[in-house]
Kinemage of the C-alpha trace (Angstrom):
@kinemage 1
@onewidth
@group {chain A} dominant
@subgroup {mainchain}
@vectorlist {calphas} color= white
{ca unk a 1} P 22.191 12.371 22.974
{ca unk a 2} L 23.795 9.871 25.056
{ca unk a 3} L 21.719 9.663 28.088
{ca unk a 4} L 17.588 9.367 29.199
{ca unk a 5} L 15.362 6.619 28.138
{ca unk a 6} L 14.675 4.185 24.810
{ca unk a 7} L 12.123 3.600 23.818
{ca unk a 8} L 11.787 0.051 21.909
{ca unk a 9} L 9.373 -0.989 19.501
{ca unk a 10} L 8.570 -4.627 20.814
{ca unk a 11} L 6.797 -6.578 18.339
{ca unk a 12} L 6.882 -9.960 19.646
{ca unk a 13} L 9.830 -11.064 17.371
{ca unk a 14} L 13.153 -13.180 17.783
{ca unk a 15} L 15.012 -9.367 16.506
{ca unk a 16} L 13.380 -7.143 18.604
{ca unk a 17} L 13.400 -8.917 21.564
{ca unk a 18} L 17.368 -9.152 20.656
{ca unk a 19} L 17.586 -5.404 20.870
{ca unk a 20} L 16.050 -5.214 24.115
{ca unk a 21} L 18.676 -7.920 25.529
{ca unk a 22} L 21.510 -5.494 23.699
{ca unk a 23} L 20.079 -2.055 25.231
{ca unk a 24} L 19.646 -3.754 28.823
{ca unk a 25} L 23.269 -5.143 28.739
{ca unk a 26} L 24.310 -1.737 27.698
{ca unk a 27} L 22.525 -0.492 30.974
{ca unk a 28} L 20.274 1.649 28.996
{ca unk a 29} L 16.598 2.548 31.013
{ca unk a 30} L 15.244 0.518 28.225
{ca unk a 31} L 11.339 0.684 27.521
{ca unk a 32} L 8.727 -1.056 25.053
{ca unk a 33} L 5.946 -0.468 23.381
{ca unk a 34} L 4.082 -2.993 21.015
{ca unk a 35} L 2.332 -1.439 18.392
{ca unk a 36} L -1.175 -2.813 16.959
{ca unk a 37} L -0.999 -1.490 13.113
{ca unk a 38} L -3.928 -3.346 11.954
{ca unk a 39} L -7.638 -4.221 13.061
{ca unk a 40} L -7.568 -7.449 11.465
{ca unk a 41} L -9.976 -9.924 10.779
{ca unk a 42} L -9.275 -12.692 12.844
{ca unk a 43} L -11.872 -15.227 11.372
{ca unk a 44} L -9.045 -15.832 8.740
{ca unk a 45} L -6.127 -16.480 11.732
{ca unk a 46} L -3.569 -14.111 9.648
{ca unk a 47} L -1.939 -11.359 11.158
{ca unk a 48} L -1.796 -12.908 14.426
{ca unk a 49} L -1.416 -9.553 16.863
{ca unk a 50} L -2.972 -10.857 20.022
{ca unk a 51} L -0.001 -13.923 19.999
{ca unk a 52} L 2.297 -11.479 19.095
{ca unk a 53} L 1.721 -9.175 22.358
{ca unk a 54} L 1.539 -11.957 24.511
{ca unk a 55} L 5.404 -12.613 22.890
{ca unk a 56} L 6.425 -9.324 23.746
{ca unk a 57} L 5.022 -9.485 27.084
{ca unk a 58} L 6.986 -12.222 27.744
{ca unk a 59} L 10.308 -11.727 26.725
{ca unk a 60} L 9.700 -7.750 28.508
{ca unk a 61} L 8.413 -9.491 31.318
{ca unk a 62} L 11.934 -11.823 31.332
{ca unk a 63} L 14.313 -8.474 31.304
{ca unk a 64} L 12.523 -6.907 33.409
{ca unk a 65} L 11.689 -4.205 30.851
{ca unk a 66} L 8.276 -1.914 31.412
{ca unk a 67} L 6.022 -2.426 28.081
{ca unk a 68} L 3.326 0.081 26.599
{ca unk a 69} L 0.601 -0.524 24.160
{ca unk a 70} L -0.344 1.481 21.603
{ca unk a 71} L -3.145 0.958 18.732
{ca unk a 72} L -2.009 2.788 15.635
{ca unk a 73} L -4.839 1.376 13.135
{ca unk a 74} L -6.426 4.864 12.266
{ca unk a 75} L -2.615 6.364 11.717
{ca unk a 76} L -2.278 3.475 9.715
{ca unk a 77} L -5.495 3.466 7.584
{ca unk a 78} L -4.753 7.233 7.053
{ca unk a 79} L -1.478 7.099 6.515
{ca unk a 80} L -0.388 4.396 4.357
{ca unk a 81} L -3.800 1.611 3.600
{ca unk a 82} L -5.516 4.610 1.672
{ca unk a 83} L -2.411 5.438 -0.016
{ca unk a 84} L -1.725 1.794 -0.865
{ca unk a 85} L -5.254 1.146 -2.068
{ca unk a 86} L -5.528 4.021 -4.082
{ca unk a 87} L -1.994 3.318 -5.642
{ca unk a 88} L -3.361 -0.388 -6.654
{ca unk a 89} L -6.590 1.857 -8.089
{ca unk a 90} L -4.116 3.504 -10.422
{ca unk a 91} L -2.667 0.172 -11.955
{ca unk a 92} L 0.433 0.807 -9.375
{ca unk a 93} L 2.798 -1.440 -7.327
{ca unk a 94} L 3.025 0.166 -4.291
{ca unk a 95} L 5.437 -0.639 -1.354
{ca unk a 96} L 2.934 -0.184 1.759
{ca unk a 97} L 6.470 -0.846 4.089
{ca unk a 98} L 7.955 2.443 3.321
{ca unk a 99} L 5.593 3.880 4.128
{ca unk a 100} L 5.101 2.260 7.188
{ca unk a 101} L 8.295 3.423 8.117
{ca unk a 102} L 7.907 6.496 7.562
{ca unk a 103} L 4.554 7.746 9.198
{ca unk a 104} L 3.938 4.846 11.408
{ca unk a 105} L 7.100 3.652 13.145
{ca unk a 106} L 9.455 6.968 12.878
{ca unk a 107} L 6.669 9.360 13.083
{ca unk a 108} L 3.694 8.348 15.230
{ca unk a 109} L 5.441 5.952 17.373
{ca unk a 110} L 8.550 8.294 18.397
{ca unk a 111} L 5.621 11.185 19.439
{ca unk a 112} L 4.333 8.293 21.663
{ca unk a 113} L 7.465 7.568 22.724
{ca unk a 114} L 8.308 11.487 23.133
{ca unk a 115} L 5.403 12.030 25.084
{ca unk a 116} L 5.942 8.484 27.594
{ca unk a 117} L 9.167 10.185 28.676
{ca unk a 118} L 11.500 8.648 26.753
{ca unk a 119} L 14.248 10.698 24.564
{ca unk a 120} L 15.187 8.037 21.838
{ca unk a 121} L 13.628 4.753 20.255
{ca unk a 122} L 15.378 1.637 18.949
{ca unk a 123} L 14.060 -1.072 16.371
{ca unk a 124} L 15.184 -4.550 15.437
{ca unk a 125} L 15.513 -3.420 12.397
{ca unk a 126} L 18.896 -4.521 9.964
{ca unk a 127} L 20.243 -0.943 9.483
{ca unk a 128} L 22.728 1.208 11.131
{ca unk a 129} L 23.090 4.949 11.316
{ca unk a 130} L 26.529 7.329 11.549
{ca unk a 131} L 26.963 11.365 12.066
{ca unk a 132} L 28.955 12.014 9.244
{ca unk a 133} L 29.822 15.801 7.922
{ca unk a 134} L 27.478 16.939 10.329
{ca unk a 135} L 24.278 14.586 8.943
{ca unk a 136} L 23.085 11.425 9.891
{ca unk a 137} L 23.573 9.007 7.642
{ca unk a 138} L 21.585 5.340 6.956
{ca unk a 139} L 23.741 2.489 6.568
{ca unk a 140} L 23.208 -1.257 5.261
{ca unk a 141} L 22.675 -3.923 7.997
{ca unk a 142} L 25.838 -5.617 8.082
{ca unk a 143} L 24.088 -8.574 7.666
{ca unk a 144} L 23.898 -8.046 3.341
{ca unk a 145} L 21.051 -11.138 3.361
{ca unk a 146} L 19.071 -8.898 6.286
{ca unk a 147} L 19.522 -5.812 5.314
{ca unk a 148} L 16.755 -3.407 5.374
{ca unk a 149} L 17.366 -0.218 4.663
{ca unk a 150} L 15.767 -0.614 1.252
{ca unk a 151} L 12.440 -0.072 3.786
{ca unk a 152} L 13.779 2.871 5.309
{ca unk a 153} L 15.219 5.383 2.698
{ca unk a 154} L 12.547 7.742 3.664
{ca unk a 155} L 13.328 8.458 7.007
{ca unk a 156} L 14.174 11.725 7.840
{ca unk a 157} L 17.063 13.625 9.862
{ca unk a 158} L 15.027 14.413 13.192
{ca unk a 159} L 13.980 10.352 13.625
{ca unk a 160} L 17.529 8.528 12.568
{ca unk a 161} L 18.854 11.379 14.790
{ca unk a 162} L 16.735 9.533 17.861
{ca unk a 163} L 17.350 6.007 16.664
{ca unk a 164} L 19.127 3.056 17.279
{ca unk a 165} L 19.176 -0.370 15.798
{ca unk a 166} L 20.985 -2.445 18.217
{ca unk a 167} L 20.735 -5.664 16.039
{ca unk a 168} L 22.347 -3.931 12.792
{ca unk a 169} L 25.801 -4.661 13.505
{ca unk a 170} L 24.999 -8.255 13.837
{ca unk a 171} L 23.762 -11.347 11.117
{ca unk a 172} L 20.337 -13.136 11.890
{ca unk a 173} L 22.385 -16.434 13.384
{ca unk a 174} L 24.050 -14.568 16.247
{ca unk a 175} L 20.652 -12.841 16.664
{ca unk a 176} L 19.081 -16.306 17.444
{ca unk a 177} L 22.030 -17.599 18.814
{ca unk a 178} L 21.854 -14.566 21.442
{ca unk a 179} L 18.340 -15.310 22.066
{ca unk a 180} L 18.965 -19.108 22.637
{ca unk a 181} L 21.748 -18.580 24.876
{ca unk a 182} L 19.330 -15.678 27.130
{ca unk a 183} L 16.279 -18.377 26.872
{ca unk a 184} L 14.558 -15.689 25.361
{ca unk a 185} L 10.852 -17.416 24.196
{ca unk a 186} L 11.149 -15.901 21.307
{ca unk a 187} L 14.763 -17.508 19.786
{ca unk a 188} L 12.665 -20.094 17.632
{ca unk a 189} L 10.244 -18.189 16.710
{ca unk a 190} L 9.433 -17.690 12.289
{ca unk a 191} L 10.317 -14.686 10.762
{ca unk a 192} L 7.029 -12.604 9.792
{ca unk a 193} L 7.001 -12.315 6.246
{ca unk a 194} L 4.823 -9.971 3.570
{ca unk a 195} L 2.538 -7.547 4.870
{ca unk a 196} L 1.211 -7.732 8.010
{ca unk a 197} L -2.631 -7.071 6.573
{ca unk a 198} L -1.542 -9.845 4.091
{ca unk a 199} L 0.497 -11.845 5.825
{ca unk a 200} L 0.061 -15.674 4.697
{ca unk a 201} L -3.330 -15.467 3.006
{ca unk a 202} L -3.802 -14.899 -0.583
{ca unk a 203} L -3.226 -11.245 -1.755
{ca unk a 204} L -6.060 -10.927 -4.700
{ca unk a 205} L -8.525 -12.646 -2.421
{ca unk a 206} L -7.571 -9.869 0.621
{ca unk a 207} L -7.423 -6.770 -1.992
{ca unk a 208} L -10.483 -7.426 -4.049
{ca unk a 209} L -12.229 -7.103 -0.143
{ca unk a 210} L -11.654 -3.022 -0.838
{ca unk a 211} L -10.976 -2.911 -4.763
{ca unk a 212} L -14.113 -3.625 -6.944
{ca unk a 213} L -13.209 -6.296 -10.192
{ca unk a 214} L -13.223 -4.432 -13.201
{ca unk a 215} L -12.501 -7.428 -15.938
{ca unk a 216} L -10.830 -6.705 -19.512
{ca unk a 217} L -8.837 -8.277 -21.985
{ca unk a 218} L -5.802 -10.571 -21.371
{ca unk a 219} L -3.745 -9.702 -24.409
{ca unk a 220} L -0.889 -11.654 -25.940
{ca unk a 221} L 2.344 -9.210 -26.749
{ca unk a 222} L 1.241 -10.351 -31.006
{ca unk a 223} L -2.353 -8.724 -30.256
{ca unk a 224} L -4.147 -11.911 -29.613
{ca unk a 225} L -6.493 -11.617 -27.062
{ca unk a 226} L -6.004 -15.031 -24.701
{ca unk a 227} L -8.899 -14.460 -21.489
{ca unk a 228} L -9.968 -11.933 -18.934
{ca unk a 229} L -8.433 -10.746 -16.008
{ca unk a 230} L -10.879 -9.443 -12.768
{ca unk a 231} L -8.977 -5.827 -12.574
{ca unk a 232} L -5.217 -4.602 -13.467
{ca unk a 233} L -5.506 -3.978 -10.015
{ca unk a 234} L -4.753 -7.441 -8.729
{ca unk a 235} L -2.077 -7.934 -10.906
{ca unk a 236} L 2.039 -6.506 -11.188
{ca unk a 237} L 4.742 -6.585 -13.648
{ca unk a 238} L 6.645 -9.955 -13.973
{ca unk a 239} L 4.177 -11.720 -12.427
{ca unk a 240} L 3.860 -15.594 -12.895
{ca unk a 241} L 0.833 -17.126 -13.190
{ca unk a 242} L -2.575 -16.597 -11.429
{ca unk a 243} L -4.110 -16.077 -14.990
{ca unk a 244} L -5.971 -18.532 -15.721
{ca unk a 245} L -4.459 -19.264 -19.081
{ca unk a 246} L -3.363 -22.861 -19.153
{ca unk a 247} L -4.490 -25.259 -22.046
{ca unk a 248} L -4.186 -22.679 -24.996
{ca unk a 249} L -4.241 -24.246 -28.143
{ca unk a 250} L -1.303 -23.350 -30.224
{ca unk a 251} L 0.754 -22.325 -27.129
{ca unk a 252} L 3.520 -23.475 -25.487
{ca unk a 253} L 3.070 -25.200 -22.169
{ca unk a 254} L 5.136 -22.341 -20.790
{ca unk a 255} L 4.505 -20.030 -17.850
{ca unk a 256} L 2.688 -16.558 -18.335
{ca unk a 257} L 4.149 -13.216 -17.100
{ca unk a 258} L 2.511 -10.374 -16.889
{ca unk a 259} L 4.758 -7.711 -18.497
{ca unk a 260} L 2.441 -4.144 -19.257
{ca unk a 261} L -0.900 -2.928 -18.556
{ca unk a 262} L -3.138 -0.809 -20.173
{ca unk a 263} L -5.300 1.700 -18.106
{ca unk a 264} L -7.384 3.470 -20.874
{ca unk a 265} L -8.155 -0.062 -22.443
{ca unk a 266} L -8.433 -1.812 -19.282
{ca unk a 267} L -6.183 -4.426 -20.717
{ca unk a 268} L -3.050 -7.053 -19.213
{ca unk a 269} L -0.608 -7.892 -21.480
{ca unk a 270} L 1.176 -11.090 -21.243
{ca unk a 271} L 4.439 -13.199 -22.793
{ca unk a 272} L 5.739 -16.230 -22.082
{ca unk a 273} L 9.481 -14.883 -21.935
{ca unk a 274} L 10.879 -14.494 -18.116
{ca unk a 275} L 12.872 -11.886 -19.536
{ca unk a 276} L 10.510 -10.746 -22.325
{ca unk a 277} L 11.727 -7.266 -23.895
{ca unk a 278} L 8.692 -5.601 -22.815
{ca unk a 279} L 9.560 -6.017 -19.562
{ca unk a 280} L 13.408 -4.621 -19.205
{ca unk a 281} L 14.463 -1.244 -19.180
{ca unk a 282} L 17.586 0.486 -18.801
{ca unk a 283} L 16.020 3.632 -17.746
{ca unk a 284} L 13.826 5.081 -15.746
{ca unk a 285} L 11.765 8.262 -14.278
{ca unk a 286} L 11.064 8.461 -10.076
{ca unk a 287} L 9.175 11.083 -8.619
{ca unk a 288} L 10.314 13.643 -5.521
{ca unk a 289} L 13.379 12.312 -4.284
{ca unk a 290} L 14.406 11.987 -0.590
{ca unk a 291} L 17.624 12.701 0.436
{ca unk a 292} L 18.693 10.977 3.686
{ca unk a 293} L 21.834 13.161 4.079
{ca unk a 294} L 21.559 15.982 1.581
{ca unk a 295} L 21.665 15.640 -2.267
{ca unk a 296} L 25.316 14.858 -3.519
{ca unk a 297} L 26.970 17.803 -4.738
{ca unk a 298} L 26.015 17.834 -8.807
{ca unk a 299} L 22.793 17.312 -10.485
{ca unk a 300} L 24.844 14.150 -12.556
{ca unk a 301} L 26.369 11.454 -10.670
{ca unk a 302} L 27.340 7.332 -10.449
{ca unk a 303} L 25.537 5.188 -7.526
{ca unk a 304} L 24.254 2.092 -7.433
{ca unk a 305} L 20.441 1.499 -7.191
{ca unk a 306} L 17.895 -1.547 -6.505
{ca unk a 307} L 14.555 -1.386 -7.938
{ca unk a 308} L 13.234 -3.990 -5.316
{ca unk a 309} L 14.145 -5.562 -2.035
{ca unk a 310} L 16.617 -8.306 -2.313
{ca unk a 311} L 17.906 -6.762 -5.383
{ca unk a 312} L 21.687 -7.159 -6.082
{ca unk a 313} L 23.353 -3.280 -6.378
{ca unk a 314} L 22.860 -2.398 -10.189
{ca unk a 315} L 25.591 0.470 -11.194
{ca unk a 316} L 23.940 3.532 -12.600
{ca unk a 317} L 23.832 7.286 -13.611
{ca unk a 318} L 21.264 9.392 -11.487
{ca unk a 319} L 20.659 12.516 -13.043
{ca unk a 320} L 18.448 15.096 -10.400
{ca unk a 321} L 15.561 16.650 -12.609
{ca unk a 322} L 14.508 20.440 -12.066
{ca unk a 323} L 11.646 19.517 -9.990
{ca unk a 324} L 12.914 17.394 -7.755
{ca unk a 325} L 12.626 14.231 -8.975
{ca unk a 326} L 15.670 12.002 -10.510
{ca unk a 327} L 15.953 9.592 -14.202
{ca unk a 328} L 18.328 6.828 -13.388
{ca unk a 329} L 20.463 5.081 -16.007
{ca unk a 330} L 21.312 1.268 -15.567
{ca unk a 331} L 24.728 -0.150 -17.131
{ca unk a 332} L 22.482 -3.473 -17.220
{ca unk a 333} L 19.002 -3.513 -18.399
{ca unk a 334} L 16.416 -4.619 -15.527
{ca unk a 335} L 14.049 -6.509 -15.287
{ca unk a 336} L 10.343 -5.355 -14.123
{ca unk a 337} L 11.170 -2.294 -12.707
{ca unk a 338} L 7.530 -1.815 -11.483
{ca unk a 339} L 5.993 1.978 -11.064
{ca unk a 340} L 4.787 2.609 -8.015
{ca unk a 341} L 7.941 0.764 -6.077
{ca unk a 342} L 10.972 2.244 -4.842
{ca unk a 343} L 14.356 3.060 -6.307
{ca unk a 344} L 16.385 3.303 -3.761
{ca unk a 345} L 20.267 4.951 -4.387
{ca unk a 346} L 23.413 3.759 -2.781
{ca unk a 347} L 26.775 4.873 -2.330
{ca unk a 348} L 29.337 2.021 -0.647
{ca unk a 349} L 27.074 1.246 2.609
{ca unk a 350} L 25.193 4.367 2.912
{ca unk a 351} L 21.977 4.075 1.850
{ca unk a 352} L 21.240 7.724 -0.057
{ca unk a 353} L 17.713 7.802 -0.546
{ca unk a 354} L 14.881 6.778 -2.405
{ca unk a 355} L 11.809 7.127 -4.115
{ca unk a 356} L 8.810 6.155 -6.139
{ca unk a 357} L 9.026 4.785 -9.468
{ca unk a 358} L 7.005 6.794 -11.978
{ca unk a 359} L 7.672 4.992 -15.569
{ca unk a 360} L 10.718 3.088 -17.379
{ca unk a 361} L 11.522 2.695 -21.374
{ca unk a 362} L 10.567 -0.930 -21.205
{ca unk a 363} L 8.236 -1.797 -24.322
{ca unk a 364} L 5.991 -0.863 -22.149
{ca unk a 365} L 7.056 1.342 -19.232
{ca unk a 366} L 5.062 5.122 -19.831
{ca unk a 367} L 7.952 6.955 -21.051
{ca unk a 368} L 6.815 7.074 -25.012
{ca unk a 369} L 3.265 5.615 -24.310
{ca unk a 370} L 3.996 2.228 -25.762
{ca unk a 371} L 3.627 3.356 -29.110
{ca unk a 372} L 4.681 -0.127 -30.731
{ca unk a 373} L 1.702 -1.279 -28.810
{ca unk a 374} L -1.095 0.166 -29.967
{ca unk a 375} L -1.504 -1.550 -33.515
{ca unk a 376} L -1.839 -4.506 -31.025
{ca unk a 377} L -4.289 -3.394 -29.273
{ca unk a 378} L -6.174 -2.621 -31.945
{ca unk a 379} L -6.129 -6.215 -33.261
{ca unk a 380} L -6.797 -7.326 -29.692
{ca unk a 381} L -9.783 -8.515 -30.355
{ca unk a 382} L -8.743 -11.399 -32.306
{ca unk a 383} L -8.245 -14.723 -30.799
């Protein structure tokens, strides 16, 4: 597919706006559309979508480049904020992103672009894809500190078939430096960073708007119990702080991490370690796998994995499960591998797949229901 119109998803930003100026010097009948994901509240000044249009309509205005709008915030409530509440619900980490990806920008936004006229869409996106053996592949950004196809390992065949990611070949400097040079308004401009229905303000504040406290127990890994958290919802594995327990006496003044919950007690468990045991694993269980390119031949096979965005490549032994889903063996033990979030595969720069992480052999991970726990908890009532 080498001719017809693009469609690009505009969304106000210095890499976007980057991939427009590549597709128009390409001479590409380059289009945009900015997509509104999120009826936010403005009263807090997060999320700031109007500014963000008004950014796209400039720099489309400046290329001469036709731009759409589209509101997408009941695809996105039903497609990935009910999912990602109802994860948190569960005492889950879940990576709202992906799924973003997924259903939002290579799903409902190519249709839209389908039906405007347009026969493929491009994203400033860090990633790249090749037709390899007949398959499309997803490759890393070739920026390594930009990369991001950790966010997109769950795109399928028929969308990275229509895609392009103009900026992927490139590092963030040259991005801004292109931008500077074509007086683009948007070369200065910060990088957006979290969530967009986050964004800057503070998460527990923003989630306990939907999720209903349900205190318990703050335990101490010896059984103690040190204070009460407000849900296990607001709270993930390795987390610093935020727990109110400063000042204990006969503790060290050392940080708190959260390292295990409890669901049927309702209980956090806590240890002043960074790298506490009960918090690294060298194993792990993720659900249905998907396969960007087809599953490599063998059901037993060396990759390397990341657990979490940012992650360095950690060498490992997939093996694919019966039903679908994979157990992945690290050479290194890891820290906070966190159910819910992705493990994502790799082999060189193609990005394999990914999926959800359903429980690790951390102290306590799921796979042998924390057994050394439970005399613990049962003295958890001590303090």
């Amino acid at each position: 597919m080498n001719s017809g119109a693009v469609m690009l998803g505009m969304s106000g930003g210095v890499d976007s706006s980057v991939a427009a100026l590549l597709l128009k010097r390409q001479g590409l009948d380059v289009r945009g559309l900015f997509m509104k994901n999120w009826e936010e509240d403005d009263r807090d000044g997060v999320c700031p979508a109007e500014a963000d249009a008004q950014d796209a309509a400039a720099v489309a205005q400046q290329l001469g480049i036709p731009l759409h709008t589209r509101n997408f915030a009941t695809e996105y409530w039903d497609g990935v904020f009910e999912h990602f509440l109802a994860e948190h619900r569960a005492g889950r980490t879940p990576n709202p992103d992906v799924l973003c990806n997924r259903e939002i920008k290579f799903k409902t936004f190519i249709e839209h672009a389908l039906d405007l006229g347009a026969e493929r869409i491009a994203t400033g996106h860090y990633a790249r894809v090749a037709l390899r053996g007949g398959r499309y592949r997803l490759l890393r950004g070739m920026d390594a500190a930009k990369d991001q196809s950790y966010f997109l390992h769950a795109v399928g065949q028929d969308a990275l078939s229509r895609t392009l990611f103009p900026v992927g070949e490139l590092g963030k400097p040259a991005v801004r430096a292109l931008a500077q040079a074509a007086g683009l308004p948007t070369h200065a401009k910060k990088d957006s960073t979290g969530i967009c229905f986050i964004g800057e303000r503070d998460f527990r504040g923003f989630l306990a708007r939907y999720i209903a406290p349900q205190p318990g127990p703050i335990i101490g890994v010896d059984g103690v119990t040190l204070g009460t958290h407000q849900g296990l919802a607001f709270h993930t594995l390795g987390q610093r702080g935020g727990l109110g327990l400063g000042g204990i006496r006969g503790r060290a003044e050392a940080a708190w991490y959260v390292v295990g919950k409890d669901l049927q007690r309702n209980a956090l468990l806590v240890d002043q370690q960074h790298d506490s045991p009960w918090l690294m694993s060298r194993r792990l269980l993720a659900g249905a796998m998907h396969w960007i390119g087809g599953q490599p031949s063998g059901t037993r096979f060396t990759a390397t994995a990341r657990c979490r965005y940012r992650q360095p490549d950690q060498a490992c032994e997939v093996v694919v499960r019966d039903d679908g889903g994979i157990e992945v063996l690290f050479e290194q033990a890891q820290r906070a591998s966190t159910p819910g979030q992705s493990v994502v595969l790799y082999a060189d720069d193609e990005c394999l797949g990914g999926a959800a992480i359903d429980a690790t052999d951390a102290a306590w991970g799921g796979l042998h229901d924390a057994p050394t726990l439970r005399p613990l908890m049962a003295a958890g009532s001590r303090r």
